[in-house]
N, C-alpha and C positions, 0 to 999 in steps of 0.2 A: 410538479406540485399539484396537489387537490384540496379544495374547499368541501368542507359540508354544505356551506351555506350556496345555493345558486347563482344567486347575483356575484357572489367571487368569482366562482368557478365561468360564468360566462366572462366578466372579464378580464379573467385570466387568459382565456381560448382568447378573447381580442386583445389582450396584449401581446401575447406569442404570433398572432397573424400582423399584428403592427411590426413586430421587433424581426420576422422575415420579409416584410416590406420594404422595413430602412435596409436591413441586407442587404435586400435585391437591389436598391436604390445606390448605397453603396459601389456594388460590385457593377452597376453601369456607370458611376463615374468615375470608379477606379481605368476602365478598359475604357475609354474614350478619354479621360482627362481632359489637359487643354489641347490637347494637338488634333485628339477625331472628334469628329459630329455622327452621330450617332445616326440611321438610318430609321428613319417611322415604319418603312414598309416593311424589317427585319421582323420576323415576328418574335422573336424575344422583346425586341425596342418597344412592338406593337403592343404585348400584353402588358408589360412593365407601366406603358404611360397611362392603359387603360385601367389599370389595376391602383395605379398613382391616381389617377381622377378621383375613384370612387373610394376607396380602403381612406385613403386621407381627408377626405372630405367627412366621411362619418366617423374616424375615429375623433376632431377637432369640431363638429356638429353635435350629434347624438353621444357618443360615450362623455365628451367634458360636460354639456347639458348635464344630464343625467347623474354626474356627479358631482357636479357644481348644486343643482336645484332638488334633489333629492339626499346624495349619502353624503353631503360633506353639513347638510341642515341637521341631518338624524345625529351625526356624530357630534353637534355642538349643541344637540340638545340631551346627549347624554354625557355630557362635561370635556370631550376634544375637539378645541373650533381652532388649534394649530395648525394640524396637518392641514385641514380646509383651507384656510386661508395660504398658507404654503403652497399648496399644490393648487389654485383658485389661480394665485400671481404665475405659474409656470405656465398654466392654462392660455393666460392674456397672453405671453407673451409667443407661444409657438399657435393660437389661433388663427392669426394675417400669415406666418408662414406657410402655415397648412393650407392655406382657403388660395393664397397666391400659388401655390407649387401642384394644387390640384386646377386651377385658371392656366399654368404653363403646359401641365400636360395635356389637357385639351385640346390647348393652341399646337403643342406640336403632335399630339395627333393627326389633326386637321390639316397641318401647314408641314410639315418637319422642323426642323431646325436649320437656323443659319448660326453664325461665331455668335453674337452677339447674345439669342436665346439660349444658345447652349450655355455658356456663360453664365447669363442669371439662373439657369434650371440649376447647374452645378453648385451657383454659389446661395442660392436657398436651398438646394439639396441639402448641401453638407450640413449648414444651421439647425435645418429641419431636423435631422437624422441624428446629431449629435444630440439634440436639447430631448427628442422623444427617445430614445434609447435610457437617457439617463432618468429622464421621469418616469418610462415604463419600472426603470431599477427600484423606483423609488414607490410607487404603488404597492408591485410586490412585495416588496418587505416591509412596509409600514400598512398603506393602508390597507389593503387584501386582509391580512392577517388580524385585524383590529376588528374589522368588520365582521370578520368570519366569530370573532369572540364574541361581540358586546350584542350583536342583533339576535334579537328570539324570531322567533318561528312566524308569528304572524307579520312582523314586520316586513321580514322578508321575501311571505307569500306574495304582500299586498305591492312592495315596490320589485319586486323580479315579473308579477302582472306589469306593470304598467312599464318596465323596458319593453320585455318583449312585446307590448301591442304597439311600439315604436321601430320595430324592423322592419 
């Protein structure tokens, strides 16, 4: 999929890099499950967790900011404060997962894992993974495509500035 508009098109590129995240996240707790613990020093394990710190902490920092305090104001000042508010409450609720699952990968960075961390990684994994997979579904097809309509030109110079001076 391509945007004219910039601001789509970048968070497009960040939702396709989230929704290979939850993958990858996936596919390490498909292959450990509950029987193996995964090894920190592995380096798939190793980039996976380091990749978990960072990727989830900014897509549930800076990309919901950013859409919560910018594009979801602009849309309900030109008559849709649905979606905002919609996607505002899915916001709240996968924020503490994200912010805790990016606190767990750290920790087993740092430390590895015993049963009990593995455990809660897998079982915010999974929350995490399910609930952003399905919001990312829901971005692209509603709000991507709304936005890419309704915003003109200047608008979108002056708030695609001010993401990018936030990378």
């Amino acid at each position: 999929m391509s945007f004219a508009n910039r601001i789509c098109q970048t968070l497009h590129e960040e939702h396709r890099a989230t929704i290979a995240l939850m993958e990858r996240l996936e596919q390490l707790m498909a292959k450990f499950g509950r029987g193996g613990i995964p090894d920190r020093q592995d380096p798939t394990v190793a980039r996976m967790l380091g990749d978990l710190s960072v990727g989830v902490e900014a897509e549930v920092a800076r990309h919901f900011d950013f859409e919560e305090h910018q594009l979801f104001p602009f849309l309900e000042a030109v008559g849709d404060s649905a979606i905002g508010e919609h996607l505002t409450s899915e916001h709240a609720a996968m924020r503490p997962l994200g912010l805790r699952m990016a606190h767990l990968a750290r920790e087993a960075s740092a430390n590895g894992f015993d049963a009990a961390s593995w455990e809660e990684f897998r079982k915010i994994g999974q929350e995490l993974s399910d609930r952003m997979l399905a919001h990312v579904q829901k971005e692209e097809m509603a709000l991507l495509p709304l936005l890419d309509e309704v915003m003109d030109a200047e608008v979108e110079a002056r708030l695609y500035q001010d993401y990018v001076e936030t990378m």
